[in-house]
TIDREN-576609 format. One record per residue (C-alpha): x, y, z; residue in three letters. Coordinates in steps of 0.001 Angstrom, whole numbers, padded with zeros to 6 digits, always signed. Layout:
BEGIN
XYZALA
...
//
This chain:
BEGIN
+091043+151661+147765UNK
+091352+152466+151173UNK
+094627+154191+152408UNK
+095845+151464+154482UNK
+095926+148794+151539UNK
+099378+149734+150572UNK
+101285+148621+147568UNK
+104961+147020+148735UNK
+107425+148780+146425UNK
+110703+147065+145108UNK
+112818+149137+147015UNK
+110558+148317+150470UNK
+110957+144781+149961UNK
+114985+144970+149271UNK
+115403+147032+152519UNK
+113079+144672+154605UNK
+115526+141131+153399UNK
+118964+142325+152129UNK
+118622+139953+149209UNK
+116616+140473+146145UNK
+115109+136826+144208UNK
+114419+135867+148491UNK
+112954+139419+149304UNK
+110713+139935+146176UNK
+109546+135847+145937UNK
+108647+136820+150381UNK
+107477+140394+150390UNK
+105486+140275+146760UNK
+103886+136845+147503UNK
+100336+136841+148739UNK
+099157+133560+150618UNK
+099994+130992+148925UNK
+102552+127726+149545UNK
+106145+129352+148264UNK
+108617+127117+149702UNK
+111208+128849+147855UNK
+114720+130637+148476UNK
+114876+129045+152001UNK
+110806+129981+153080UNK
+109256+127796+155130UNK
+105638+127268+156535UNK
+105243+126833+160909UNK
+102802+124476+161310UNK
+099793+125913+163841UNK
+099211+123705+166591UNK
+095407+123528+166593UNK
+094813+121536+163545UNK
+090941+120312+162452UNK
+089845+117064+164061UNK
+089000+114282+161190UNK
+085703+114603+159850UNK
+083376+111771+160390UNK
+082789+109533+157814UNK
+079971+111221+155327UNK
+081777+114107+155417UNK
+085666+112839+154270UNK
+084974+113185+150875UNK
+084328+116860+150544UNK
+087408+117966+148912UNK
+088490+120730+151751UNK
+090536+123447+151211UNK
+094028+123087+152898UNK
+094969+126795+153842UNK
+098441+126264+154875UNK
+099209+124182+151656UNK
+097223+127184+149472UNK
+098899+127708+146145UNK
+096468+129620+144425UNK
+094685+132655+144821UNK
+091532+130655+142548UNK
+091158+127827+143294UNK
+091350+125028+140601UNK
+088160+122969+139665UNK
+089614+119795+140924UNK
+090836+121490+144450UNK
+086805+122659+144886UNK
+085090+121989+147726UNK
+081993+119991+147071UNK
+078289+119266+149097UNK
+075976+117335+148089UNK
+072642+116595+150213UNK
+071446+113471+147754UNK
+074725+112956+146230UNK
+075592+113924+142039UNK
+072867+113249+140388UNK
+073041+112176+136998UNK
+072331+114725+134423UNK
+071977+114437+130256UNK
+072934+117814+128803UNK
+071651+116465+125958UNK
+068119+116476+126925UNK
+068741+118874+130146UNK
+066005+121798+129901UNK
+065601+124425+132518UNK
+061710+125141+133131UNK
+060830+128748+134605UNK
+057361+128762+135496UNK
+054711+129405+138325UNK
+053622+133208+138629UNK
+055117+133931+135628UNK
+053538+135934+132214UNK
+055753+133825+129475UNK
+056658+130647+130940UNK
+060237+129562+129594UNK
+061963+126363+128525UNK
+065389+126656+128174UNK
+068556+124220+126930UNK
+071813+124611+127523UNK
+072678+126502+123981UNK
+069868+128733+124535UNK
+071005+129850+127998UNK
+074579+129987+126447UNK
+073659+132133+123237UNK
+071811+134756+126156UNK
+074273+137963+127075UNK
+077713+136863+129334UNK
+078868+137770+132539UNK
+081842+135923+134651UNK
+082599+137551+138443UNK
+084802+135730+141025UNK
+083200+134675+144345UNK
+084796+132795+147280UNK
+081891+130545+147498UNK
+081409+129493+151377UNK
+079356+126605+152985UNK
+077432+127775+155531UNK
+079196+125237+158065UNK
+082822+126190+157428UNK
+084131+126735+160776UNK
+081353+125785+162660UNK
+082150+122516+163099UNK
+085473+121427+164597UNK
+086658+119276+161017UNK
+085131+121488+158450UNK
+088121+124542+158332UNK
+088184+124410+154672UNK
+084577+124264+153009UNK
+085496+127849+151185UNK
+087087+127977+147370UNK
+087169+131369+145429UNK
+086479+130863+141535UNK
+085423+132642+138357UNK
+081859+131863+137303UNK
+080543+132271+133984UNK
+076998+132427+133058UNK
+073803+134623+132108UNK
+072815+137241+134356UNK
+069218+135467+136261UNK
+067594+138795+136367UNK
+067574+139319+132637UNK
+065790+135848+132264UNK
+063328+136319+135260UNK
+062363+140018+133871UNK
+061945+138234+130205UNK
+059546+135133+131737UNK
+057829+138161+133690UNK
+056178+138491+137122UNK
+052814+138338+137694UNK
+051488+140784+140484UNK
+051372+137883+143235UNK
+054569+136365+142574UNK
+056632+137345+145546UNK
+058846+134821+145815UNK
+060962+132407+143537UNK
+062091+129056+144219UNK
+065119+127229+142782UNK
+065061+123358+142112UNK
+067492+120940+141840UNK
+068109+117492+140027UNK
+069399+116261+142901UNK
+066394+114597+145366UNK
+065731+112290+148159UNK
+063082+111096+150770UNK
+062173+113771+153493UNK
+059921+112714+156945UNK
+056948+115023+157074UNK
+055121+115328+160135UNK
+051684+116658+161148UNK
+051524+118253+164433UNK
+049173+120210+165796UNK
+047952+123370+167354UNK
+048521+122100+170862UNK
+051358+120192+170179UNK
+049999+116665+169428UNK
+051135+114472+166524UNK
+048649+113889+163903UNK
+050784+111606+161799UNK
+054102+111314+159635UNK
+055131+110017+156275UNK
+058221+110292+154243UNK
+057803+111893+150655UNK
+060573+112035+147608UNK
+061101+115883+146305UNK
+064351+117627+144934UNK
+066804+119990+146793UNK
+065116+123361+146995UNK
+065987+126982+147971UNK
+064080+130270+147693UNK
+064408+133943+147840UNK
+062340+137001+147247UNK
+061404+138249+143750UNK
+064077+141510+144547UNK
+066702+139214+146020UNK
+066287+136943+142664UNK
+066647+139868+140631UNK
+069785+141382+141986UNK
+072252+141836+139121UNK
+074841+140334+140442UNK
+073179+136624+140394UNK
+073995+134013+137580UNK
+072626+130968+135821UNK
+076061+129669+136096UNK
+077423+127156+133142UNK
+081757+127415+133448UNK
+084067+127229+136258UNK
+086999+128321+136006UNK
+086695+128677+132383UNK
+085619+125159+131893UNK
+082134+123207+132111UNK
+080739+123096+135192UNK
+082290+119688+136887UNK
+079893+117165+138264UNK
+080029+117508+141734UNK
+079557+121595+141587UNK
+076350+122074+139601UNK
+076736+120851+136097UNK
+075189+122080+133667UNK
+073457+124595+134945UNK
+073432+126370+138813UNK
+072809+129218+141056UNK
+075898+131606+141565UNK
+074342+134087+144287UNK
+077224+135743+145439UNK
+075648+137419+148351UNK
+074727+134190+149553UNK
+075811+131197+151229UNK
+076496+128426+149566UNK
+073374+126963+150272UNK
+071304+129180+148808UNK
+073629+128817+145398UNK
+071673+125831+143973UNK
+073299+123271+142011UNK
+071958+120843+138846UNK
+069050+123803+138654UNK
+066263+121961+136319UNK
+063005+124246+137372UNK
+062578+127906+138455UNK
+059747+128256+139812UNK
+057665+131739+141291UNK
+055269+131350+143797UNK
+052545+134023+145765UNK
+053848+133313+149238UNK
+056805+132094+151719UNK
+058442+128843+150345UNK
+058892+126442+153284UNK
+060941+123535+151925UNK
+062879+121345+154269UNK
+066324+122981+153789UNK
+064959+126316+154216UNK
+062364+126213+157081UNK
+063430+123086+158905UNK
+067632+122549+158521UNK
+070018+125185+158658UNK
+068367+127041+160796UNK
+070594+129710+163258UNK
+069290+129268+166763UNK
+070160+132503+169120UNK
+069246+133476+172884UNK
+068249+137141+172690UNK
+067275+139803+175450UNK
+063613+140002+175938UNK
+061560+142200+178115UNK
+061964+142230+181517UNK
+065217+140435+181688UNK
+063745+137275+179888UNK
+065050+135464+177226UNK
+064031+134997+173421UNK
+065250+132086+171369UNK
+065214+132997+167243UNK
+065051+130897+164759UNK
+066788+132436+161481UNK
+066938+130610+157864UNK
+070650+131016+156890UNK
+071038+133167+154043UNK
+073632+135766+153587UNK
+077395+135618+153708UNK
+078816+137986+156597UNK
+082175+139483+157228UNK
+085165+136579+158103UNK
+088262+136162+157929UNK
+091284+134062+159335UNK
+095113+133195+160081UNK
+096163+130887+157047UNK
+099793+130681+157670UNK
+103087+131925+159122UNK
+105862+131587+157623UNK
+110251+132624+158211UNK
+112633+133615+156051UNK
+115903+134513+157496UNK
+114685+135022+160633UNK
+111909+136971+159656UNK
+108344+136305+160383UNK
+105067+136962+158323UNK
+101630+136384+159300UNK
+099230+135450+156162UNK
+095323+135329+156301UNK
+092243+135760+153985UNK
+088845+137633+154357UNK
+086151+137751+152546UNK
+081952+137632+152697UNK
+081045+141522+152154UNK
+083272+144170+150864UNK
+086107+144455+152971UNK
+086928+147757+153731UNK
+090822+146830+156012UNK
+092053+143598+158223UNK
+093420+143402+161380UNK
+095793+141279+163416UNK
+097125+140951+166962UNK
+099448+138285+168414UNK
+098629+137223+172235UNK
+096984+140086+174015UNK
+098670+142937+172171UNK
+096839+145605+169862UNK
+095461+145338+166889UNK
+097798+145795+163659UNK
+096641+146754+160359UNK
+097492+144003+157537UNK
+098171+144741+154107UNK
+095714+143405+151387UNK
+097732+141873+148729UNK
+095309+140403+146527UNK
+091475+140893+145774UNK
+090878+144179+147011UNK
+089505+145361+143517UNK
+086985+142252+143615UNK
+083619+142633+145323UNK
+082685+138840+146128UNK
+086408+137435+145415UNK
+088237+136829+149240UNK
+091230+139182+149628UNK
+094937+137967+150967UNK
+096729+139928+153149UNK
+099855+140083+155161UNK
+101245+141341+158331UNK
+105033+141488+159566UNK
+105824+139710+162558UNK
+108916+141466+163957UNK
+111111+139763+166721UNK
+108362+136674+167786UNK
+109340+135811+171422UNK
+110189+131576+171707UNK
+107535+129439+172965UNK
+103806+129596+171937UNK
+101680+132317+170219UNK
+097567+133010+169514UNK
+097240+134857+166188UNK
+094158+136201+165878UNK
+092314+138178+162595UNK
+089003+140425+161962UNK
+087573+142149+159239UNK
+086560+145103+159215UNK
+083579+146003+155822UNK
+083349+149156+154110UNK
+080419+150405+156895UNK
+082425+150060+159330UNK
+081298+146865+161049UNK
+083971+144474+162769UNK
+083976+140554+162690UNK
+082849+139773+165774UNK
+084951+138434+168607UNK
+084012+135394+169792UNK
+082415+136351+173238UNK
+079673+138683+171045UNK
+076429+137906+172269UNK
+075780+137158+168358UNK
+078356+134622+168834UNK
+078505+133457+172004UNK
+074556+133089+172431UNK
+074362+131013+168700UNK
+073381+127675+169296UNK
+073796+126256+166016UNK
+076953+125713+164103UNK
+075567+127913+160864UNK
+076983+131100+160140UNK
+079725+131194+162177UNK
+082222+134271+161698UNK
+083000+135131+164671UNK
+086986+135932+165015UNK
+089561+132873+164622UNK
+092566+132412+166611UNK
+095258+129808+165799UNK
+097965+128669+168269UNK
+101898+128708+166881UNK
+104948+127689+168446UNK
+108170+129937+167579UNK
+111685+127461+168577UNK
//
């Protein structure tokens, strides 16, 4: 553990409130809604605009009302592209074929009976915070399932299998165009195929991946996967496929609809001779984040709470306004590679009137969440992938 995610000692927390139930339920509490021996939560000022109508349903996360470091099954964020399909687990079977030497057909008791593995992951939607009403597409669970690499190795590659594609139950009608070399239409039609994401035979493989049956300790619930998904916890969430029903390797670059066409990162980079380059990226791994989740008094004393997560998080910082950066202290997580990590900072003696709070991250390689003015940032032109640094506005009476 690094040397500046410090334990708070009994005695620390005693000195710091003068009373002991109030300092140790304040001092030893990581993020999460205490409302107890007089605590209370400031409300930020810059709150998430309402999300348009497809998009109410998705079962947000509500930082400053957190209460959990997991979060529960039925507090779980939840995206669907074709809506919940419909599955019998009865009759469910998961087919792994293509490039393979010993295609598979698994049920659900098979896949069960095969060696276990559970890891927690704060699971992130590749649009949380990129759009102005999507703050809270995040939720940090345990997943239970069979390590994927185990069953890929078993079905076994063939020499031009390079790639492997995940399918889901879930499916709907897609427009597909023909244009041409010079630009011209050649015609369009609309076909019917499932939700489908791929990755390469070694990012497959990686042993941290799952075939993912229990949330939480508990089946799977409709809306995230069940019976059977994708945990990839290198990944956004994306990429982690839900209602899997077909693995599938193939001998070159899958180029499905949600992969080549949608979520898609758009940048302006430098090219030669002062031009400029626009790049078109497939969104695929988490990066480093993190945020301001709430600030809360006691007594007169002030405390600054956030979250980070994405890679392994080496420290977090925080500055108030335009002054320097602070080091936090990580209270909870820091032992967990994919699991998002509270942490706290003291606010002392908060001049009245209205404050910007702002977070980074730094990883364990030493790279920094970028401020927002990073060309990486501030030349994306999509709303994918966006960890840049967060500021939220509070107002101190």
């Amino acid at each position: 553990m690094e040397d500046d995610v410090r334990r708070i000692s009994r005695r620390d927390a005693l000195i710091q409130t003068g009373s002991t139930l109030a300092a140790l339920a304040f001092l030893q509490t990581p993020l999460v809604a205490i409302g107890k021996e007089g605590e209370k939560t400031i409300p930020f000022l810059d709150q998430p605009t309402e999300a348009p109508p497809p998009l109410k349903d998705l079962n947000q996360l509500d930082w400053q009302n957190l209460d959990s470091w997991i979060t529960t099954n039925e507090k779980f964020f939840h995206v669907g592209h074709y809506g919940v399909p419909e599955v019998d687990a009865a009759k469910w079977k998961l087919e792994i074929g293509g490039l393979v030497s010993h295609p598979q057909s698994l049920n659900l008791a098979a896949i069960k009976a095969l060696p276990k593995k559970e890891l927690v992951f704060a699971l992130e939607c590749s649009g949380n915070g990129g759009f102005p009403f999507l703050p809270g597409a995040i939720g940090n669970a345990r997943w239970t399932g069979t390590p994927l690499a185990a069953v890929l190795q078993k079905a076994g590659r063939k020499p031009d299998g390079v790639e492997v594609v995940f399918y889901g139950a879930d499916q709907g009608e897609e427009p597909i165009q023909y244009i041409g070399g010079l630009g011209d239409k050649m015609g369009d039609f609309k076909a019917k195929a499932p939700f489908a994401r791929s990755m390469s035979w070694a990012e497959a493989t990686d042993p941290a991946n799952l075939l993912c049956y229990e949330m939480n300790g508990k089946p799977l619930p409709a809306a995230n996967g069940f019976p059977l998904r994708l945990i990839a916890p290198r990944w956004y969430g994306i990429s982690n496929v839900k209602w899997l029903t077909r693995i599938e390797v193939i001998d070159a670059r899958f180029e499905g609809p949600f992969q080549a066409q949608r979520y898609l990162t758009v940048r302006e980079v430098p090219g030669p001779g002062g031009t400029t380059v626009w790049t078109r990226t497939a969104v695929g791994r988490v990066q480093i984040k993190s945020m301001p989740a709430r600030v809360t008094e006691l007594d007169g004393k002030y405390r600054i709470y956030g979250a980070a997560w994405g890679v392994p998080i080496a420290r977090v910082e925080v500055k108030v306004d335009d002054g320097p950066w602070k080091p936090a202290t990580i209270d909870k997580g820091a032992d967990q590679e994919f699991a998002w990590k509270f942490w706290h900072v003291d606010w002392a003696n908060p001049g009245a009137g209205e404050h910007k709070i702002t977070s980074r991250a730094i990883d364990k390689a030493g790279n920094i969440q970028p401020a927002m003015d990073d060309p990486r940032i501030a030349k994306k032109h999509t709303y994918w992938e966006a960890n840049g640094q967060i500021t939220r506005t509070i107002k101190i009476a």
